[in-house]
C-alpha positions in Angstrom: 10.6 -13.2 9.1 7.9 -14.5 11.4 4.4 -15.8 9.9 2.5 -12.1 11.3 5.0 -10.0 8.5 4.5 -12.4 6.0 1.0 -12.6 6.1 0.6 -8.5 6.4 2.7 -8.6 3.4 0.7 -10.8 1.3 -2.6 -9.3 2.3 -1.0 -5.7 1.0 0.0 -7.3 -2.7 -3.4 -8.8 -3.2 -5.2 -5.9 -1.9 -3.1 -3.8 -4.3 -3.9 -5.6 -6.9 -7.3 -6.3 -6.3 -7.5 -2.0 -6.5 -5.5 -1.6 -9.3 -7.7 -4.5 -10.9 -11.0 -2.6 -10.1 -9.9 0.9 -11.2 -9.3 -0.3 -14.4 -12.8 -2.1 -14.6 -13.9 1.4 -13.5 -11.9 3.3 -16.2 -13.5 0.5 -18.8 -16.7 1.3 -17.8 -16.6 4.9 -17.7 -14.8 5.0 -21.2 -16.5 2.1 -23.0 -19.9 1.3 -21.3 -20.9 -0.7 -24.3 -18.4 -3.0 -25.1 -17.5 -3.7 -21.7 -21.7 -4.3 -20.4 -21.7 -6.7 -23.6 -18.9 -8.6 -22.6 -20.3 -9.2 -18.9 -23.7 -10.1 -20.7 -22.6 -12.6 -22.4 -20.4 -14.4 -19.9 -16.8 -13.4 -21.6 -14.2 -12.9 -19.1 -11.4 -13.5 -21.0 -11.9 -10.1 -23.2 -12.7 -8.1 -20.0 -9.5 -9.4 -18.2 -7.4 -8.6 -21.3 -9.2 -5.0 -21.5 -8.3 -4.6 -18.1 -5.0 -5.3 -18.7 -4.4 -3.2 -21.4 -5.8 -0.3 -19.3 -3.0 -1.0 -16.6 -0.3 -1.7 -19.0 -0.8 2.2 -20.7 -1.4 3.8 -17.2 1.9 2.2 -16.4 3.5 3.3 -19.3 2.1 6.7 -18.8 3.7 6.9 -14.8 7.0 5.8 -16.3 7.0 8.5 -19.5 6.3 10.9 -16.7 8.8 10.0 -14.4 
């Protein structure tokens, strides 16, 4: 694989992840505007990560269930 396909490659994972990583911080916001606003406020990022990931964990289960 030459260094152009590699590159494209990697810059497709981290910009799909970088999405899927906002659209959950969207979905937290829209669904808990509280918690998550109190959690940015007072500089915790671990909580917000692991509320994110909880997010992406169901959706995924939900995908797979329907599939």
């Amino acid at each position: 694989m030459s260094l152009a396909r590699i590159s494209l490659s990697l810059a497709g994972i981290v910009g799909t992840l970088t999405v899927a990583f906002t659209g959950g911080l969207i979905w937290l916001l829209v669904t808990q505007p509280v918690s998550t606003t109190e959690q940015v406020a007072r500089g915790e990022i671990s909580p917000l990560v692991r509320s994110v990931a909880g997010v992406l964990y169901e959706a995924l289960q939900g995908l797979l269930k329907y599939l």
